[in-house]
C-alpha positions in Angstrom: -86.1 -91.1 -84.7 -88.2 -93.0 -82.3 -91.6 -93.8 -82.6 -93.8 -90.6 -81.9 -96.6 -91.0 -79.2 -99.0 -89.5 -81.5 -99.4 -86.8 -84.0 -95.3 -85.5 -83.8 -95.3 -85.2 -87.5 -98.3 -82.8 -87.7 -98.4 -80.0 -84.7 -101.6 -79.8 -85.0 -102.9 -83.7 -84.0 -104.3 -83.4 -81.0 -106.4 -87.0 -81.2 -104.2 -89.1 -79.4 -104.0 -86.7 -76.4 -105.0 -88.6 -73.4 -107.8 -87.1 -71.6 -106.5 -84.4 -69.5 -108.3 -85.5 -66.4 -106.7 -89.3 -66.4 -103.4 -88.3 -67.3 -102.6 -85.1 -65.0 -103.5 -87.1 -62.3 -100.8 -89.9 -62.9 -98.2 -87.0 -64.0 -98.8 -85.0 -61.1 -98.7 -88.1 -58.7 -95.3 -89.6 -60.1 -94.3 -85.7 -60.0 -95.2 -85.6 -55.8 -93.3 -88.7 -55.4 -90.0 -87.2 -57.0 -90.3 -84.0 -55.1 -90.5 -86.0 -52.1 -87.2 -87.9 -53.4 -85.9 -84.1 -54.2 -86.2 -83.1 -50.3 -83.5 -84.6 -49.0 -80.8 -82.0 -47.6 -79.4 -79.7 -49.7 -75.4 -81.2 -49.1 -76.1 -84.6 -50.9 -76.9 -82.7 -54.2 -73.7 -81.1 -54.5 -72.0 -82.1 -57.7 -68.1 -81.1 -58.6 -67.5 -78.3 -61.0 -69.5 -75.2 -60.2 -71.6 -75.5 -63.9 -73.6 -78.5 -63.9 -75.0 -78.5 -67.5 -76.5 -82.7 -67.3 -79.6 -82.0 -67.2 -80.8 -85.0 -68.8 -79.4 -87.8 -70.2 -80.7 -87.4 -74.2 -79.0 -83.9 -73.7 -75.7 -85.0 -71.9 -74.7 -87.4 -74.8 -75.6 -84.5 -77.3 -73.0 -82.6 -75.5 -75.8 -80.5 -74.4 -76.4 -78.9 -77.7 -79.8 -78.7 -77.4 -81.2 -75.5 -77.3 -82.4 -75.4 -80.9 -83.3 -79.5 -80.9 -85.0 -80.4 -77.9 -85.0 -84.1 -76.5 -88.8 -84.0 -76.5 -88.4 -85.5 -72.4 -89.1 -82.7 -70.7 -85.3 -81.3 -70.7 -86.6 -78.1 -72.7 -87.6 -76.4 -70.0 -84.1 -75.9 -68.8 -82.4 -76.1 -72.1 -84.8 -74.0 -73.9 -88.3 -73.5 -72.5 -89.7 -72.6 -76.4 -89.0 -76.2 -77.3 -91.9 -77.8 -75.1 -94.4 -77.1 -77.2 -93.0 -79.9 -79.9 -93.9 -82.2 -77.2 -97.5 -84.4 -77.3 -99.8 -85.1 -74.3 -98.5 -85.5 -71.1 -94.4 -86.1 -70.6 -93.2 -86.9 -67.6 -89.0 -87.7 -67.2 -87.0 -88.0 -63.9 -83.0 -89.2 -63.5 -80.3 -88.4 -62.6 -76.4 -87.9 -63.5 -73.3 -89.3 -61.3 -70.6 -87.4 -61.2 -67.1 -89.2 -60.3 -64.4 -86.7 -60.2 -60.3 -87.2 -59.1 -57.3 -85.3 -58.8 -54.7 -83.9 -57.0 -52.4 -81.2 -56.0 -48.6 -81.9 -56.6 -46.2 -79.8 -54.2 -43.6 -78.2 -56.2 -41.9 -77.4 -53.3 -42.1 -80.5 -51.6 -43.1 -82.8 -54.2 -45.6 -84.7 -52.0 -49.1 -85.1 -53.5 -52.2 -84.6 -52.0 -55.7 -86.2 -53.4 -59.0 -84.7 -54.2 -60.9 -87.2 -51.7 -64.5 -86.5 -53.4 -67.2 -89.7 -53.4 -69.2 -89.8 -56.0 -72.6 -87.7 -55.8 -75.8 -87.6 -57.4 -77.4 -84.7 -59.7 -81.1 -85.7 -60.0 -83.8 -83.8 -62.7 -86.9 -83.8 -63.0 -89.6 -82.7 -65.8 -93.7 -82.4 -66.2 -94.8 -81.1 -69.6 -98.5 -80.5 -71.0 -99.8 -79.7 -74.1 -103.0 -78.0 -74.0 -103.7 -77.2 -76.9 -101.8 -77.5 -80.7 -99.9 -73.8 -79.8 -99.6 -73.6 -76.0 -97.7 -76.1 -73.5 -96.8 -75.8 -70.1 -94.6 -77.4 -68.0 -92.6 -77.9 -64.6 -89.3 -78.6 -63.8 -86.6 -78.9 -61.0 -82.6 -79.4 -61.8 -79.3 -78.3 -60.5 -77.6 -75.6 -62.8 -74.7 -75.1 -60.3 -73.1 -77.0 -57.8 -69.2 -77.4 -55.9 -68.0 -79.7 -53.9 -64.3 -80.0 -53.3 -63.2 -82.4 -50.3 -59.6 -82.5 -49.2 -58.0 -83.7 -45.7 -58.2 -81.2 -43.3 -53.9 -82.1 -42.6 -53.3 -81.2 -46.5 -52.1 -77.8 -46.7 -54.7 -76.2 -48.6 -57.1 -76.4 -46.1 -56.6 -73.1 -44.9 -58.0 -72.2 -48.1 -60.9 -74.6 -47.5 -61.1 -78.9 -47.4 -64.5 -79.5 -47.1 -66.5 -76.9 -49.9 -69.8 -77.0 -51.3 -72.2 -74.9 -53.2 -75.0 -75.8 -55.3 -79.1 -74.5 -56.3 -81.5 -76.3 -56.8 -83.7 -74.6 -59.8 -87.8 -74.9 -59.1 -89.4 -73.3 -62.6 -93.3 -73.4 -63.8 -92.8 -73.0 -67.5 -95.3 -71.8 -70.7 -94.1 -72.3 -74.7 -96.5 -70.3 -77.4 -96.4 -71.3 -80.5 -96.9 -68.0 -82.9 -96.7 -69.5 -86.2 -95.5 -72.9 -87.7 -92.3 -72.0 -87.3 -91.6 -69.8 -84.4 -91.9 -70.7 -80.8 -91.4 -68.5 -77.4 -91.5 -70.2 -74.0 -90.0 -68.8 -70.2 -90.9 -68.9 -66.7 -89.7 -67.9 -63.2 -87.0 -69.4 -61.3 -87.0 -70.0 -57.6 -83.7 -70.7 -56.7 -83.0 -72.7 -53.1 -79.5 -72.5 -52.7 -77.0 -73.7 -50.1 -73.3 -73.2 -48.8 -71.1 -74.5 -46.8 -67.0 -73.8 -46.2 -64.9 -75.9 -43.7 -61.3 -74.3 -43.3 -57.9 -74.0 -40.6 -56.8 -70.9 -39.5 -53.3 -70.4 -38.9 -52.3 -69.5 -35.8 -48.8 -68.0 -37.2 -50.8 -65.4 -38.2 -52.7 -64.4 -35.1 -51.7 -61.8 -33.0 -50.8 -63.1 -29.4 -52.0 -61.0 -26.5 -48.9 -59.0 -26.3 -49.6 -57.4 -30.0 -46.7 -59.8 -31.4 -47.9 -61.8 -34.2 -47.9 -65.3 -32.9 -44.8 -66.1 -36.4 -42.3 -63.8 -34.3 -42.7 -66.0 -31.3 -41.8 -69.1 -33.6 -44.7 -70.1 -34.4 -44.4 -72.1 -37.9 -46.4 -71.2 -40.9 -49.8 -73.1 -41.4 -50.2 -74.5 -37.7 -54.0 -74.9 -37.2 -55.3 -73.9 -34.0 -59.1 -73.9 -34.8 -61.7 -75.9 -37.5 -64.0 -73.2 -39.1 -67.4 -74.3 -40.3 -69.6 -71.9 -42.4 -72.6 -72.8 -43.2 -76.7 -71.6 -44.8 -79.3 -73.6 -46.1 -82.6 -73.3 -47.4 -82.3 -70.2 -49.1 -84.2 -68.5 -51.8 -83.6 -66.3 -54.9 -85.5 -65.7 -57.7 -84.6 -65.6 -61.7 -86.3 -66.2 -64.8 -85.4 -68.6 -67.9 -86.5 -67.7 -71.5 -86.2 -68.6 -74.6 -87.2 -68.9 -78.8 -86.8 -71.3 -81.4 -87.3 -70.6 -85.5 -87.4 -73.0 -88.1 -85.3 -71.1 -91.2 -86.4 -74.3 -93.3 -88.1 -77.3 -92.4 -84.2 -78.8 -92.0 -82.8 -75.7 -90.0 -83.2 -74.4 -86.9 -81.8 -71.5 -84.8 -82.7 -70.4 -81.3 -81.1 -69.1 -78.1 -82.1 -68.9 -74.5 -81.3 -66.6 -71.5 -80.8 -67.4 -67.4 -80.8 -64.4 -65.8 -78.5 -64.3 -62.4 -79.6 -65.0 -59.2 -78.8 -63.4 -56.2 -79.1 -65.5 -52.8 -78.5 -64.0 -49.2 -77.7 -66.6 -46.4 -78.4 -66.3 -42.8 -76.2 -69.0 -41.7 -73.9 -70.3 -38.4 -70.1 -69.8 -38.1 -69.0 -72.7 -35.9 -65.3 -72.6 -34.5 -63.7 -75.9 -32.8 -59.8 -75.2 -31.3 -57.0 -77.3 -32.7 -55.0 -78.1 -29.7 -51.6 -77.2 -31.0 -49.2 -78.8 -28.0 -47.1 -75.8 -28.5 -45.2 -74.4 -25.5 -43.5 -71.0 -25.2 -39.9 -70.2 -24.2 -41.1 -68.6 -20.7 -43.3 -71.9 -20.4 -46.7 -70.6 -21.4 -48.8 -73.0 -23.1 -49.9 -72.0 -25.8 -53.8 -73.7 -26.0 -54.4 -72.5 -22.8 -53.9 -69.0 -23.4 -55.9 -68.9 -26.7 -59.0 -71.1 -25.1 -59.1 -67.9 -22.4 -59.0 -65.2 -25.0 -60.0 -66.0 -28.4 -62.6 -69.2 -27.5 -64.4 -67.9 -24.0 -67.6 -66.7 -24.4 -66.9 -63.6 -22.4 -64.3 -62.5 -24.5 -63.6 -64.5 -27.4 -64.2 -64.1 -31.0 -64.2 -67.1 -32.1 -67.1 -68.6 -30.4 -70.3 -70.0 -32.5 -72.6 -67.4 -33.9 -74.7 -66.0 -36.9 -73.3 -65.0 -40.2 -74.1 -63.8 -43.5 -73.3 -64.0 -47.1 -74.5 -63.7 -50.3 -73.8 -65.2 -53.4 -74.7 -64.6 -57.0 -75.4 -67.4 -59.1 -74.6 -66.4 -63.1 -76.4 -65.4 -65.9 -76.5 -67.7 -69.0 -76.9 -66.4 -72.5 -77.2 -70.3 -74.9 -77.3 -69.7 -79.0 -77.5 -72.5 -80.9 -78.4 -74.1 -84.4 -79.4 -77.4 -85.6 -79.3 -79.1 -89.2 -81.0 -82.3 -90.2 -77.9 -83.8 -92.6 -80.4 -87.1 -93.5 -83.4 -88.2 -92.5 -81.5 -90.1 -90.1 -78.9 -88.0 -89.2 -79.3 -84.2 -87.2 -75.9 -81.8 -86.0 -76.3 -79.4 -83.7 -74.0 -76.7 -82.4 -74.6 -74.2 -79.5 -72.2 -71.9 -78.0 -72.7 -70.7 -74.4 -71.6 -67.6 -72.5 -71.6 -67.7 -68.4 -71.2 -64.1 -66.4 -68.7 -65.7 -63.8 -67.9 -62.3 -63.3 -70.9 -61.4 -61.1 -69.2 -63.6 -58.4 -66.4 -61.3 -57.7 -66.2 -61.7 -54.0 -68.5 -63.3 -51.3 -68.7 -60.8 -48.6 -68.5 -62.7 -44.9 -70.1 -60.7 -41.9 -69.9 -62.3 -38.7 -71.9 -61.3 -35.4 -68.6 -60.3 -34.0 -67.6 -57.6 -36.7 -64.1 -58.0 -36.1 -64.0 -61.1 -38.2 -65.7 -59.9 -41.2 -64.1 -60.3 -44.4 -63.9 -60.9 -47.9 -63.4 -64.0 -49.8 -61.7 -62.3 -53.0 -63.0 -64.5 -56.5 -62.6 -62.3 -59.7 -63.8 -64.7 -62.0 -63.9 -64.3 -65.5 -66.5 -64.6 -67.9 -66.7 -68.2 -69.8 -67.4 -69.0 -73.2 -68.1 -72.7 -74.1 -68.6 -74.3 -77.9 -70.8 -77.6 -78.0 -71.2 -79.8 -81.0 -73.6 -82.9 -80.6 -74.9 -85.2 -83.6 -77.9 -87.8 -83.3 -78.3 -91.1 -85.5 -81.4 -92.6 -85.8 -80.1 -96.6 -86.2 -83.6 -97.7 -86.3 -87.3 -96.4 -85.2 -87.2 -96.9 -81.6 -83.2 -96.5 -81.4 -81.3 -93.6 -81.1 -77.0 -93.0 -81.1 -75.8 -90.0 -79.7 -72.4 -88.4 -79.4 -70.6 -84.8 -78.7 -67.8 -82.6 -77.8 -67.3 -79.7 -75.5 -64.8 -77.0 -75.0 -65.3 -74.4 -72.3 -62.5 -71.6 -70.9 -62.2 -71.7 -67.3 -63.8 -69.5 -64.8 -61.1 -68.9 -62.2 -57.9 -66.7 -63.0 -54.6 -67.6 -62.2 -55.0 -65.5 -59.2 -57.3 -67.7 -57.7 -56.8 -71.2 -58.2 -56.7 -72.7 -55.0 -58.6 -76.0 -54.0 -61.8 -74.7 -53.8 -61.8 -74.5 -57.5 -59.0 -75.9 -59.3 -60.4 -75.7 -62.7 -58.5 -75.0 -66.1 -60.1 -74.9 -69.4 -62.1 -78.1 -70.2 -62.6 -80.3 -72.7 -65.3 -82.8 -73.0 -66.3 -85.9 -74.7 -70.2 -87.5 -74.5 -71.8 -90.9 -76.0 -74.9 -92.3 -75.5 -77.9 -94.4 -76.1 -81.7 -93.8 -76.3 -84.2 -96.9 -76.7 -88.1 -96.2 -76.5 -89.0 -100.2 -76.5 -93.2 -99.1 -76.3 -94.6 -95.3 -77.7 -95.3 -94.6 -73.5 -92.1 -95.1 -72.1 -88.8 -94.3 -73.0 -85.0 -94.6 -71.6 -82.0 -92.8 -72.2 -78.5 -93.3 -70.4 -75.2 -91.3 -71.5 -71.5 -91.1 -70.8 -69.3 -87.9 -70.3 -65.6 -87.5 -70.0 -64.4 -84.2 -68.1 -60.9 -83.5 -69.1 -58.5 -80.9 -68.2 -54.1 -80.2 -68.5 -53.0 -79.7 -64.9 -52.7 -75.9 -63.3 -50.5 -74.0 -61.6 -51.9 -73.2 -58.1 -51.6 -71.8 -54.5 -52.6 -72.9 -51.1 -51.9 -70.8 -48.8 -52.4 -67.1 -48.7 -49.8 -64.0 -48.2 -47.7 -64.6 -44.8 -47.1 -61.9 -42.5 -44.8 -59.3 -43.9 -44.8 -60.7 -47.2 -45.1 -58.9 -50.2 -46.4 -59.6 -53.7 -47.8 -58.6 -56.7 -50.4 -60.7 -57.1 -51.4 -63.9 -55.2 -50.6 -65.8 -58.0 -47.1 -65.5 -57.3 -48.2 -67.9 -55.0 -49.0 -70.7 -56.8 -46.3 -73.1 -56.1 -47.5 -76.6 -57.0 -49.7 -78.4 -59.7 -53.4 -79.3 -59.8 -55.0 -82.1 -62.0 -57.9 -82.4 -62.0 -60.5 -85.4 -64.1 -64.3 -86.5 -64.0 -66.7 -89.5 -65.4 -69.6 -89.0 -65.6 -73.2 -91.5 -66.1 -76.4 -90.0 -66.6 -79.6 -92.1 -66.8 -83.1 -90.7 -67.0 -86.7 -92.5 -67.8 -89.2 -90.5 -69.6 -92.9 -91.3 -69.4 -95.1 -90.5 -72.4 -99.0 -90.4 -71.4 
């Protein structure tokens, strides 16, 4: 492994410590400048997939198997807040992870093909750790444990589902670890959890009601003709969780531990903005169609669909993390974790508008997940470190709701990386991740008047693929 900055082997060296006064000041100054970094709007934080588990790049090679083997940069206090105790001195380790993801959704009624249109986005982290004394650490850190964005062409014909989606929190947790005896450690802290949303859609005219009472689809009016832009949107908003976790050394080779997120519930106080969709369509008697709805439906006097306030909530999942790690050679450590997610506390995100006559309910029923990681760490020489892993994780949505907001399927994974510490004060660690998943049946659209059906995924018409690469860099300071 690489070169310790002091006393690693022995918890209880404290002589190499640098004196506390010196080196908080330079953690807590490179710590400012990163949170000033981290205040950027919430939107260009989003990263695709709803899980974001690349919290660090020594981590994200290991497949993220980590929570009983800690990276020793910080990473711990997400992964496993017990872990920071191992840690010497002052630790201080920023990055970030870039997250590339493509696909598309394949007609089968049609056959034409639409494409995800995502650009790549950055996840950054961030971590401060302190060791006070041989038994007791403390730490800070700031990361992104969830995040969505799914960006589609407002002509493709999902987005009346949604073509411009994004959700994501950004995590803010003080963290203490205890060490109780030489081999069992403890560590939590509180979450605060600022969270934003945002949800660009169509409407579809064909399934408005004209002024006469007759839905606008009797009068001729196609299926899926936009005649207004919907933007939903809150920002800024808090919640607050907890992370905890413990860590036992069996033998001085094995080591067990697990770690718990409890959920977080966030409320938003957002703005509904509506902009018409001229439409061009004209009526049998001659009535233009734009005109009439601009009088009723977008006039401030009588209109619904004018801008106003709106509010939602969403609940952002529990994580339960149990995990186990072997030393194989003196050179060689495996590590394992498995992972369950309660998707299931997002059932349905409620949406009440000022005008309660467009209130509703964005139906989700997601299930549970339950993911298997499998990392292993070479040592190829003192200051040089190989890294490699696999994931497996079931997929959150049910077939009921895969639409492009979230067209996910069960995953597979596949992680590599490097980690070089060329002096005992700084290191570097960079990693490679391929997302993988078999394409999945899917809907865009949503019941049409006077249809009836089971279940909405006898909608699900055409085919979504869906692939991501992701590169995850992050320096680690060691004072």
């Amino acid at each position: 492994m690489p070169s310790p900055t002091c006393g690693a082997s022995d918890p209880s060296a404290t002589a190499c410590v640098p004196p506390p006064g010196r080196a908080t000041r330079a953690g807590l100054g490179l710590l400012f400048a990163l949170l000033i970094w981290l205040a950027a709007p919430a939107a260009s934080v989003q990263a695709q997939g709803f899980g974001v588990f690349e919290q660090g790049a020594c981590a994200m090679a290991r497949a993220g198997a980590t929570v009983a083997h800690g990276c020793g940069d910080g990473s711990s206090i997400y992964f496993n807040p017990a872990n920071i105790v191992d840690n010497d001195g002052l630790v201080f380790s920023a990055g970030a992870t870039m997250v590339a993801a493509q696909g598309d959704y394949t007609s089968g009624l049609t056959g034409e093909v639409s494409d995800l249109q995502n650009s790549p986005i950055l996840v950054p982290h961030a971590y401060l750790t302190y060791k006070v004394n041989p038994s007791l650490a403390t730490g800070l850190g700031i990361y992104v444990p969830y995040g969505l964005s799914t960006e589609w062409k407002p002509t493709f014909d999902g987005a009346f589902e949604g073509y411009d989606s994004g959700v994501q929190a950004i995590y803010i947790q003080p963290t203490i670890s205890y060490r109780i005896n030489e081999r069992l450690r403890v560590g939590g802290g509180p979450i605060v959890a600022l969270a934003g949303v945002e949800l660009n859609q169509r409407q579809d005219l064909s399934r408005q009601e004209a002024p006469t009472g007759t839905p606008f689809a009797q009068l001729g009016v196609p299926h899926h003709t936009a005649f207004v832009d919907v933007k939903l949107e809150g920002h800024n908003q808090i919640g607050f969780g907890a992370n905890v976790g413990a860590s036992f050394d069996a033998t001085d080779r094995l080591s067990l531990a697990a770690r718990f997120t409890t959920p977080i519930k966030v409320t938003f106080d957002g703005d509904a903005t509506f902009n018409q969709v001229p439409t061009g369509i004209i009526l049998p008697d001659g009535t233009g169609i734009d005109a009439v709805l601009a009088q009723t439906q977008f006039s401030e006097g009588t209109g619904t669909l004018i801008d106003q306030g709106i509010e939602t909530e969403i609940t952002f999942p529990a994580q339960l993390v149990l995990g186990v790690s072997f030393d194989a050679t003196t050179d060689l450590s495996v590590m394992a974790d498995y992972q369950w997610t309660s998707w299931s506390d997002l059932g349905a995100i409620p949406l009440d508008f000022d005008k309660d006559a467009l209130d509703t309910e964005r139906e989700l029923n997601y299930d549970n997940t339950h993911g298997v990681r499998l990392g292993a760490q070479y040592d190829l020489l003192d200051n040089f470190e190989a890294r490699a892993g696999f994931i497996f994780n079931t997929a959150a949505a049910p077939a009921a709701t895969v639409t492009p907001l979230l067209p996910e399927n069960d995953r597979t994974h596949y992680t590599i990386g490097l980690g070089y510490r060329p002096v005992n004060a700084f290191e570097v660690n960079a990693a490679y991740q391929y997302l993988g998943q078999a394409d999945r049946a899917g809907r865009v659209r949503d019941v049409r008047p006077g249809e009836s059906v089971n279940s909405l995924s006898e909608l699900n018409e055409g085919l979504y693929s869906f692939d991501a690469h992701l590169v995850g860099l992050t320096l680690t300071v060691h004072l």
